[in-house]
VOGU-3710 file (C-alpha; in Angstrom, 3 decimals, decimal comma):
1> xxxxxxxxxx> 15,426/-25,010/2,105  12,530/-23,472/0,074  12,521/-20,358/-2,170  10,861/-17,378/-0,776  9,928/-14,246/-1,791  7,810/-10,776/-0,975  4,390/-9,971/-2,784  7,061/-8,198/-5,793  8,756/-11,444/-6,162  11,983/-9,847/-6,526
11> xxxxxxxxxx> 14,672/-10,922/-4,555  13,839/-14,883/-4,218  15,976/-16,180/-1,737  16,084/-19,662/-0,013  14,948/-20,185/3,470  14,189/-22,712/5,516  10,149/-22,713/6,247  8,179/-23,784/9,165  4,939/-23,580/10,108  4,256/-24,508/13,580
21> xxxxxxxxxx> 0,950/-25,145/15,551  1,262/-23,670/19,061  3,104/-21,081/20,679  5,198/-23,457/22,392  5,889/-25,101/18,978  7,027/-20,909/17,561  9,827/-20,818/20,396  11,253/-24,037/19,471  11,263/-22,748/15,948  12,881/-19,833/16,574
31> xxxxxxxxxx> 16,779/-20,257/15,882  19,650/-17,857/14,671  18,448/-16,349/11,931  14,629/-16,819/12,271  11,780/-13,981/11,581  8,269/-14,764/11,166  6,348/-14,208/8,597  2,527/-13,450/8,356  0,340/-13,720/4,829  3,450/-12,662/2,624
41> xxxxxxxxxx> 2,463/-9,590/1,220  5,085/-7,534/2,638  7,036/-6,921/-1,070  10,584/-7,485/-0,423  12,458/-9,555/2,173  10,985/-8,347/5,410  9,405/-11,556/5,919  12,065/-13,765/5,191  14,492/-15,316/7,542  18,067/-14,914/7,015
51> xxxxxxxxxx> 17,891/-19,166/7,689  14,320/-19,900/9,337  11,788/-18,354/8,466  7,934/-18,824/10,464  4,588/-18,960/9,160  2,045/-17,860/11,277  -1,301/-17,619/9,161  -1,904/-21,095/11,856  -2,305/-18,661/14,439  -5,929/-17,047/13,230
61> xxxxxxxxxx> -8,172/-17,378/16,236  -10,081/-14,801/17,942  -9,524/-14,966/21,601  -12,160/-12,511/23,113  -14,238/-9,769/22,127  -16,564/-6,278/23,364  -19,410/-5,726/21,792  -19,765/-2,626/23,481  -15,933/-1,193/23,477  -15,202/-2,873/19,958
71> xxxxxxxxxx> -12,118/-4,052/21,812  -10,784/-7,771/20,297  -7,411/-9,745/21,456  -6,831/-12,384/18,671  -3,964/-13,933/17,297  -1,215/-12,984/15,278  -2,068/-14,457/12,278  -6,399/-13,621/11,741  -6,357/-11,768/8,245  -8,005/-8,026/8,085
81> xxxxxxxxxx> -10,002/-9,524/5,157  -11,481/-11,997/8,216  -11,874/-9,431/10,952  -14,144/-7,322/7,863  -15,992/-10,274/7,164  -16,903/-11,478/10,904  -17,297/-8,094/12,677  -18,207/-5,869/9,761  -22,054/-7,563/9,689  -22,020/-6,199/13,479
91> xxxxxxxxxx> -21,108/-3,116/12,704  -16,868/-2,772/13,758  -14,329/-2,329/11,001  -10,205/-2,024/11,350  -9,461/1,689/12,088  -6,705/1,287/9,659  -6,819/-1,077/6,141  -3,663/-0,889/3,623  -4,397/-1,313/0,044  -5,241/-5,054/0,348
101> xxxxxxxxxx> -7,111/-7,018/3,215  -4,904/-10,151/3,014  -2,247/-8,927/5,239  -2,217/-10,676/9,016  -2,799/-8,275/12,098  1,143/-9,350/12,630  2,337/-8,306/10,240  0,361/-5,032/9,805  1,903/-3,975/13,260  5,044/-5,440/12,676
111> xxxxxxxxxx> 4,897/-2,566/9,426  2,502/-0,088/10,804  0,566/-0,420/8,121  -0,765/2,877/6,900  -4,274/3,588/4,896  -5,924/6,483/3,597  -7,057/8,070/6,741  -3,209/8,291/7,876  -3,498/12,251/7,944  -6,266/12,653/10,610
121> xxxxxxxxxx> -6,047/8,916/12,432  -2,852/7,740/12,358  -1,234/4,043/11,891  -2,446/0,815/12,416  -0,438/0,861/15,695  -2,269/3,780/17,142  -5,147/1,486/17,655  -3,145/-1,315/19,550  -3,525/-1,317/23,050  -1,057/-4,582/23,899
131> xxxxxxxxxx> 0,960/-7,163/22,385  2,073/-10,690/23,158  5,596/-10,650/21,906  8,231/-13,724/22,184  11,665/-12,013/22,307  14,442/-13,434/20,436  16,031/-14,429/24,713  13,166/-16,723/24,954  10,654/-14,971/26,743  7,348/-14,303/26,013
141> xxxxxxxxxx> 6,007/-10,632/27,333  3,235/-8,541/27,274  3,835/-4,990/26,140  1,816/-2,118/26,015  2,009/1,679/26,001  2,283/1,212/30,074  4,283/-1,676/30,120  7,719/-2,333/28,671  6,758/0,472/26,751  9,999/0,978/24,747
151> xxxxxxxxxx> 9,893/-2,456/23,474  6,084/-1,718/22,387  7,242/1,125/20,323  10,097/-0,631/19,229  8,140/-3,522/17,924  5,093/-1,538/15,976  6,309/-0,846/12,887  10,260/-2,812/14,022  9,418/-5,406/10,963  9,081/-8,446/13,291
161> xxxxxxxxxx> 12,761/-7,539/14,452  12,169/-7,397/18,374  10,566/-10,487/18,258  7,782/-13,208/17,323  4,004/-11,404/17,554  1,958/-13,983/19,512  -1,249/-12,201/20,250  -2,899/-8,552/19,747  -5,618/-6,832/21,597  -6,827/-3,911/19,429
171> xxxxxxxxxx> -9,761/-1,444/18,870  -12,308/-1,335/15,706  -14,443/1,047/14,933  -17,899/1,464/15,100  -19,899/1,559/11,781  -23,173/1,478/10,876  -22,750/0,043/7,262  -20,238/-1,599/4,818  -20,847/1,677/2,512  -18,813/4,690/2,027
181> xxxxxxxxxx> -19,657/7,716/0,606  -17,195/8,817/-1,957  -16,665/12,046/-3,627  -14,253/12,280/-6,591  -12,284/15,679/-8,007  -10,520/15,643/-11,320  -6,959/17,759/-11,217  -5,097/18,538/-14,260  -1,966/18,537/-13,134  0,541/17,995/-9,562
191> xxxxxxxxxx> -0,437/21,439/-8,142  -3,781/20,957/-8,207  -3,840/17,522/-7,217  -1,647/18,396/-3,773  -4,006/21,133/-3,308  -7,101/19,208/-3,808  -5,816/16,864/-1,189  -5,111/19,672/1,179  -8,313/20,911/0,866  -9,314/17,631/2,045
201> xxxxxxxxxx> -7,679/17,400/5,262  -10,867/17,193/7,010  -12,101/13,850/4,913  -11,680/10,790/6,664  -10,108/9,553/3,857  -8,432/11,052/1,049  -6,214/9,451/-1,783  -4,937/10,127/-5,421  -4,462/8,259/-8,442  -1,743/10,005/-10,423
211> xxxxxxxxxx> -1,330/9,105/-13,944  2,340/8,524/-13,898  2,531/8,696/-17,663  1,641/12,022/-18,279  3,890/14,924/-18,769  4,647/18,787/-19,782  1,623/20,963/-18,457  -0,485/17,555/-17,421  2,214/16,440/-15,195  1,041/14,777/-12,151
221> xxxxxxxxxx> -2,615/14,698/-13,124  -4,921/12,920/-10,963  -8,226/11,496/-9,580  -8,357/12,412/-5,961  -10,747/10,469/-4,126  -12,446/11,209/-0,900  -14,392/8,897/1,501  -16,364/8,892/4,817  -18,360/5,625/6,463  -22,073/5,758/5,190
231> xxxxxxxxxx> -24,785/6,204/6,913  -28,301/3,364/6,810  -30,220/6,413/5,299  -27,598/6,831/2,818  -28,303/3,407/1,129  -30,789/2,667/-2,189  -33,418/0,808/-1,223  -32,907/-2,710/-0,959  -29,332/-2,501/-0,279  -27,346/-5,015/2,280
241> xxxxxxxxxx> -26,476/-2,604/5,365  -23,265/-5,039/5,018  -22,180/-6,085/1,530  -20,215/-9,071/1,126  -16,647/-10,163/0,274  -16,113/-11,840/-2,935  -13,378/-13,792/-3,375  -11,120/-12,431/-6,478  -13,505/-12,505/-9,678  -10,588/-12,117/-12,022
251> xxxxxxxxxx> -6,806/-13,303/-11,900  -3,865/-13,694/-13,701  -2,918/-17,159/-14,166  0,550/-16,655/-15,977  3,567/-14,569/-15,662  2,651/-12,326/-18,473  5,498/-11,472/-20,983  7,640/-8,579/-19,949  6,429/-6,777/-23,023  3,031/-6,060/-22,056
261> xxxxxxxxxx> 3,489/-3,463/-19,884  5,128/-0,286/-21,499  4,860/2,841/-22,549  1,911/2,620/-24,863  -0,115/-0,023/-22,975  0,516/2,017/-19,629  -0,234/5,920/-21,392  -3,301/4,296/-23,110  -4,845/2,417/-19,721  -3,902/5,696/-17,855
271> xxxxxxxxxx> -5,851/7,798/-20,207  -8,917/5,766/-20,413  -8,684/5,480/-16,736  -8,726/9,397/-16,219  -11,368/9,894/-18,811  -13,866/7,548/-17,002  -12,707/9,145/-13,555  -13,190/12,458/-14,844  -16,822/12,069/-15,095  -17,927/11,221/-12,437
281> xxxxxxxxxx> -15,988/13,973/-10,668  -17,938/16,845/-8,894  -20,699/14,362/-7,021  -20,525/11,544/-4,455  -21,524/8,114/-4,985  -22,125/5,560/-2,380  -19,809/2,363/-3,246  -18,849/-0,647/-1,334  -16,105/-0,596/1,334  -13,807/-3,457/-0,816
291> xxxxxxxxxx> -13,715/-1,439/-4,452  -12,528/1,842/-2,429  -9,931/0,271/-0,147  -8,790/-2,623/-1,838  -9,010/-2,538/-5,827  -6,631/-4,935/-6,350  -7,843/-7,852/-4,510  -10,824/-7,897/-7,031  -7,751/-9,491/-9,103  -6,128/-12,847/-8,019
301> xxxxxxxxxx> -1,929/-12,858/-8,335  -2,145/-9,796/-9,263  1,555/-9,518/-8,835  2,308/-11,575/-12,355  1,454/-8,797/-14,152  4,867/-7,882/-13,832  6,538/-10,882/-15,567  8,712/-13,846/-13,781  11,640/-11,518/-12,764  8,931/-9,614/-10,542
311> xxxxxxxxxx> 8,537/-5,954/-9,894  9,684/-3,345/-7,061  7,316/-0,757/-5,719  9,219/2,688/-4,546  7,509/4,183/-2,035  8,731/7,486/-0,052  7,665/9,787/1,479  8,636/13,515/1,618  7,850/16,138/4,333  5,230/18,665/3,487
321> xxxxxxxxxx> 7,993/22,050/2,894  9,714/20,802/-0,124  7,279/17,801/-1,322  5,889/19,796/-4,493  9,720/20,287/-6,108  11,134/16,940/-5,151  7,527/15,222/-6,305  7,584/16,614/-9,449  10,958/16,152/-10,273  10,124/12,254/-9,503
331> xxxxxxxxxx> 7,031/12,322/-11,852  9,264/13,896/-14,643  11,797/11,557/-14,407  9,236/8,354/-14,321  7,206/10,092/-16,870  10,136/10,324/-19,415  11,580/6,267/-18,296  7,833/5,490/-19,377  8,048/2,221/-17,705  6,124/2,897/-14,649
341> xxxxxxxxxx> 2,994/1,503/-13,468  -0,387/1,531/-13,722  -1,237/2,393/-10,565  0,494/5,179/-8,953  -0,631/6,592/-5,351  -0,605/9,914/-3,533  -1,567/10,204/-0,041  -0,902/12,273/3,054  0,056/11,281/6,042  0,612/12,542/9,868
351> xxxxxxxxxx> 3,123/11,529/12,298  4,131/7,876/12,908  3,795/6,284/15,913  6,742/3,655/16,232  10,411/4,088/16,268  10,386/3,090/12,882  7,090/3,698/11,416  7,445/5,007/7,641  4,955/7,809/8,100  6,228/11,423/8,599
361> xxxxxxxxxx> 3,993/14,504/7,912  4,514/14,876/4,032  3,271/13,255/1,188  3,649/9,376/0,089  3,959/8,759/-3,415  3,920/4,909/-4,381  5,164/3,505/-7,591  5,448/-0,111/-9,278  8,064/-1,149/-11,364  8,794/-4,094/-13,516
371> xxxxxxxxxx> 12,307/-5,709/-12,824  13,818/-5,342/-16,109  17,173/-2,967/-17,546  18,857/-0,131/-15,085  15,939/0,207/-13,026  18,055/-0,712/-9,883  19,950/2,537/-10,700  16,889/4,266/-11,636  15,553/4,057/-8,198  19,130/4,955/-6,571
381> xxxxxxxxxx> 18,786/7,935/-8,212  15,192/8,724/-7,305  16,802/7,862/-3,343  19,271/10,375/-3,178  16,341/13,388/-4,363  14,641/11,302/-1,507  16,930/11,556/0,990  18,246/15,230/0,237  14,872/16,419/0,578  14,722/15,181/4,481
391> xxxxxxxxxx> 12,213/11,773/3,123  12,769/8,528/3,479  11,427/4,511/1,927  8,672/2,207/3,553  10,536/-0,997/4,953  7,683/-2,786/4,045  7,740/-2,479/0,457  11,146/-2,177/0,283  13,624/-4,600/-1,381  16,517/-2,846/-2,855
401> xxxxxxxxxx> 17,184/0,473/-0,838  21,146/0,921/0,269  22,283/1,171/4,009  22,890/4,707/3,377  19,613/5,528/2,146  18,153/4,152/5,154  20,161/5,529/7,710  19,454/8,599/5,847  15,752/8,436/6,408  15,230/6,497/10,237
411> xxxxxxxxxx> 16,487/9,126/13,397  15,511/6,826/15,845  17,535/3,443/14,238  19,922/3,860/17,236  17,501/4,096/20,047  15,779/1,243/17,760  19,141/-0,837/17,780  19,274/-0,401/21,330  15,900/-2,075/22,547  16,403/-4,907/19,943
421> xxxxxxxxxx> 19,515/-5,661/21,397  18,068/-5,513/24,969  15,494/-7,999/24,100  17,755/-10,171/21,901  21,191/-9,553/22,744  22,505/-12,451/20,862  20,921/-11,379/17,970  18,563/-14,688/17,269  15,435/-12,318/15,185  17,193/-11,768/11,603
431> xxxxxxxxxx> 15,918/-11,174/8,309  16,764/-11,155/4,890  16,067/-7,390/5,017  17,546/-6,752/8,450  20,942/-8,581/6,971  20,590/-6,182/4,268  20,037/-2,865/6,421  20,498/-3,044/9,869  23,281/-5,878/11,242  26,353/-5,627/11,985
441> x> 28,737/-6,616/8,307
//
């Protein structure tokens, strides 16, 4: 058995770990128990098996692809960050990036992985078309939209539970550079922050950095930061049409002390941060696609910022009516724990596409926190404002919510339950997270 954990490092469980070679070689490795597991960066136990759990990052080639439709089947296990890298020179990007690129195209259907654009272009599952899925019976299907279409919806955003993802076929997008045009506006406090993103409904992107620390009359103050794909006349002179990915220039080579980060360190990097984002608000500025999607890959493990025990991200989300009381009560709360994170995100987001996709139409706010004290009881108590106000918690970065909570939160868990036991009826596909939230006790 090995120890295992999510991106948060927090639970660390054991599990036995395989890593097989060919598809064959995945349905031999599934057994009771078994889930597979992409590039990790799911932060709690998602993608751990509740005996076996399979790697897949083996699985990374590309299988076929349209230069004309931007249509590409690959396998499982190909990266985002290699899909920008390969296709981005020829002008096709994802449709839909998280906050890092190092997550597998498994695993960001197996989570519906959400971006910025969630408001106006949905999930990363909206731009599947079909998906090679090995069922926990022993089969291995294709399933689409059109074909064995429950178990499609089932299994984008079902957190690898109806089975192994094999193969994808997907869409990109046309670009014409690597560039996007970015536009940042300064609020001073939660109501103008929600209303600045509101105004930007029509952006293709649209995100906010909310300095968590701040309270009384600055509550909820943020940098909100709006982005659509440059054009080649948009570019200085000189510039690459495509810039390239660096690998991580900085990283953290240590679990840092818990002591570093708290209430002064965080209230003084949030301030500086706002002051610098404050000034360049009111213009646009053309900056490379990997600074605005993925800031935190420019920093290698990342993740030990936290300490050795790890950390825990809450993320929720809360429909549109009653977001502005329930998110500021959250922000007050968080604000006067002063323990919360650096970075702190507020998005919108439309309608999700799976059974269990996280996305409703509402607001997401995201929060990191360090593993340390009552923060477990913290967080139950920022669930139940959750879950009164009609919200509910991203499985993906999940690792502490109760069953209650969830049930709370998911409508569709029983149709859910119902196509996972159709494809596995013995109940072979379990995960440390599905133990946790979903099987039978």
């Amino acid at each position: 058995m090995t120890l295992v954990s999510g991106w948060g490092r927090f639970p660390v469980v054991d599990s036995d770990v395989l890593r097989p070679r060919s598809f064959e070689a995945v349905g031999e490795a599934v057994v009771a128990g078994s889930v597979a597991r992409g590039n990790g960066r799911a932060y709690g136990d998602a993608a751990i098996g509740a005996v076996r759990t399979i790697g897949m990052t083996g699985f990374d080639r590309i299988r076929s692809f349209d230069p004309v439709t931007g249509r590409i089947r690959l396998e499982a296990g190909v990266l985002l960050a290699d899909l920008i890298d390969t296709f981005g020179p020829r002008g096709f990007l994802p449709f839909v990036v998280p906050g890092t690129r190092f997550v597998s195209v498994g695993g960001a259907i197996a989570a519906d992985v959400h971006g910025k654009n969630h408001h106006c272009e949905g999930g990363f599952g909206r731009h599947v078309d079909s998906i090679l899925l090995r069922t926990g019976q022993g089969e291995t299907i294709e399933i689409s939209r059109e074909q064995n279409s429950d178990a499609f919806f089932a299994t984008v955003g079902g957190m690898g539970l109806t089975g192994v993802i094999l193969e994808a076929t997907m869409r990109l997008r046309p670009v014409e550079t690597g560039w996007i045009r970015e536009r940042v506006i300064s609020a001073s406090d939660l109501d103008a922050a929600m209303r600045a993103l509101d105004a930007g409904d029509a952006a293709t992107y649209s995100v906010a950095w909310i300095d968590c620390a701040a309270r009384g009359q600055n509550l909820g103050r943020s940098l909100i930061y709006l982005g659509e794909h440059a054009a080649t006349g948009e570019l200085a002179n000189g510039a690459d049409a495509f810039p390239l990915g660096r690998k991580p220039g900085l990283s953290v080579p240590i679990d840092l002390p818990s002591m570093t980060l708290n209430r002064t360190s965080i209230r003084a990097f949030n301030e500086l941060y706002y002051r610098m984002g404050a000034r360049r608000a009111g213009s646009s500025h053309v900056v490379s696609l990997y600074p605005y999607f993925f800031p935190l890959d420019a920093i290698a493990d990342w993740n030990r910022i936290y300490g050795r025990r790890g950390f825990l991200q809450h993320q929720c989300v809360i429909p549109q009516g009653g977001a502005r009381a329930v998110l500021g009560e959250i922000l007050d709360r968080v604000a006067r724990r002063g323990d919360a994170s650096f970075l702190a995100v507020l998005k919108k987001l439309g309608q999700g596409d799976g059974l269990l996709s996280f996305p409703l139409p509402g607001y997401t706010l995201a929060l990191d926190f360090p593993v340390k004290g009552d923060i477990l009881n913290f967080l139950d108590e920022i669930d139940r404002l959750v879950v009164a106000a009609g919200g509910r918690l991203y499985l993906a970065k999940d690792a502490r919510q109760s069953r209650a909570t969830f049930e709370a939160g998911y409508p569709a868990l029983s149709r859910f339950n119902a196509i996972r036991k159709a494809l596995d009826p013995d109940g072979v596909i379990r995960s440390k997270l599905s133990q946790r939230l979903f099987d039978e006790v």
